[in-house]
C-alpha positions, 0 to 999 in steps of 0.5 A, a space after each residue: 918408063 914409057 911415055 906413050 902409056 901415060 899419054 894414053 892413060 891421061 887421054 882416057 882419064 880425061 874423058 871421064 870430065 873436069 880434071 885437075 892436077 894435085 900439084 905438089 911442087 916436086 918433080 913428079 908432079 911436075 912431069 904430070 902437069 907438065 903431060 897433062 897440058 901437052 893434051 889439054 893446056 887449060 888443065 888447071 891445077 892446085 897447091 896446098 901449102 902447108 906452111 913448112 914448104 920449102 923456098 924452092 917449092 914455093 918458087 916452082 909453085 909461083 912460076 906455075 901457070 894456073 896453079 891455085 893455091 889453098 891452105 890449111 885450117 891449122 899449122 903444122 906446129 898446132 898440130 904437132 901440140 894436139 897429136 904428136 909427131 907423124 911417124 913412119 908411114 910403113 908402119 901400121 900404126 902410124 897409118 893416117 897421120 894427122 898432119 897429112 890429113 890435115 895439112 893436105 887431103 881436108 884442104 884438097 878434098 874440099 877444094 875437088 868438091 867446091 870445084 866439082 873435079 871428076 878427075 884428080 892427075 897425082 904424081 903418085 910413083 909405086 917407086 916412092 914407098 912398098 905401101 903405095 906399091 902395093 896400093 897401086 898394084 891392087 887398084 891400078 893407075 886409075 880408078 873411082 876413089 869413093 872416099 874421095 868422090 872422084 877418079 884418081 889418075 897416076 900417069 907415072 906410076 910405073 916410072 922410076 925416080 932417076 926416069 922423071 928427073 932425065 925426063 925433066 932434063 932431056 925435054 927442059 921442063 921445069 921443076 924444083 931445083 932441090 934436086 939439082 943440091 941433092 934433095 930425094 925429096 921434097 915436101 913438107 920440111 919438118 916430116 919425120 914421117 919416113 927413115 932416115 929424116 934426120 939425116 936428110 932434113 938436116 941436109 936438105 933444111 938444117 934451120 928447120 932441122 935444129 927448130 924440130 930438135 929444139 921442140 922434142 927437147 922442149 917435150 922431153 923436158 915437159 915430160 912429152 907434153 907439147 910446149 907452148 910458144 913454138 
């Protein structure tokens, strides 16, 4: 962790023109956002809320000055009814899932472009999974994203999940109180996308929980077609 670099990280990012902060409710963008208007307060930022948003992440986002909030085309349901469940993305084949598309970067990739943003601040941590350590070992923690058609800027790249919370802590930022009941992560509530997500939805969310077993065992029933009336 160091606190300094990522200040001058994002004094030398915000240089390169109109910046905004891809907020996601979770404590490492909070801490982004949070660093990011210590330089510029005007900074704005921007949500996508893919509808299976937990009430806390919904309660940080709304305590949130200038944070605009942007949806989806589809839900999360309709989606799962045309391409299945996400699985795991440390797994080749499951690289790209269409909810994360979806839900998350057709929204926001429009919204940069309508906005015309030069500059995109993530919370983005090499800590969180080996594929977005390798990816930012590779690239950097600012770099020109083609696809995306802007710069991506990763402050805390570097820092560990137990930094930012004593960070959030010892300087009183906000941030999700999920995390104070035990929650390693927040999102989008029904993802089974990463190891272990049936113990820690069934912690985190267990209503959600029993709704995502009651659809597989809808599917399991149709023979692992999607059934209507979720």
């Amino acid at each position: 962790m160091n606190v300094d670099a990522s200040r001058s990280l994002i004094e030398s990012a915000l240089a390169f023109g109109k910046a905004t902060v891809a907020f996601s409710g979770g404590k490492d963008s909070s801490l982004v956002l949070h660093l990011v208007r210590e330089i510029d307060p005007s900074i704005q930022a921007v949500f996508t809320d893919t509808g299976i948003e937990s009430t806390s992440t919904l309660e940080v986002v709304r305590q949130t000055p200038n944070c605009e909030t942007i949806h989806p085309n589809m839900n999360y349901w309709q989606i799962i009814r045309k391409h299945g469940w996400p699985g795991q993305k440390d797994k080749a084949r499951s690289h790209g899932n269409a909810c994360c598309r979806i839900l998350k970067e057709t929204p926001a990739h429009h919204w940069y472009h309508y906005n015309a943003i030069d500059v995109v601040f993530t919370g983005l941590t090499m800590a969180e999974s080996h594929q977005r350590a390798i990816g930012t070992d590779y690239r950097g923690p600012f770099y020109y994203a083609k696809t995306w058609g802007c710069y991506m800027c990763h402050p805390i790249w570097d820092w560990r999940a137990n930094e930012v919370l004593d960070y959030l802590r010892a300087n009183n930022i906000a941030y999700n109180s999920s995390y104070d009941r035990g929650a390693l992560r927040v999102g989008c509530t029904a993802c089974t996308a990463y190891k272990g997500w049936h113990e820690r939805m069934l912690h985190d969310d267990p209503q959600m929980y029993l709704r995502v077993l009651r659809v597989m065992k809808h599917q399991e029933m149709r023979g692992g077609e999607p059934c209507g009336g979720w």
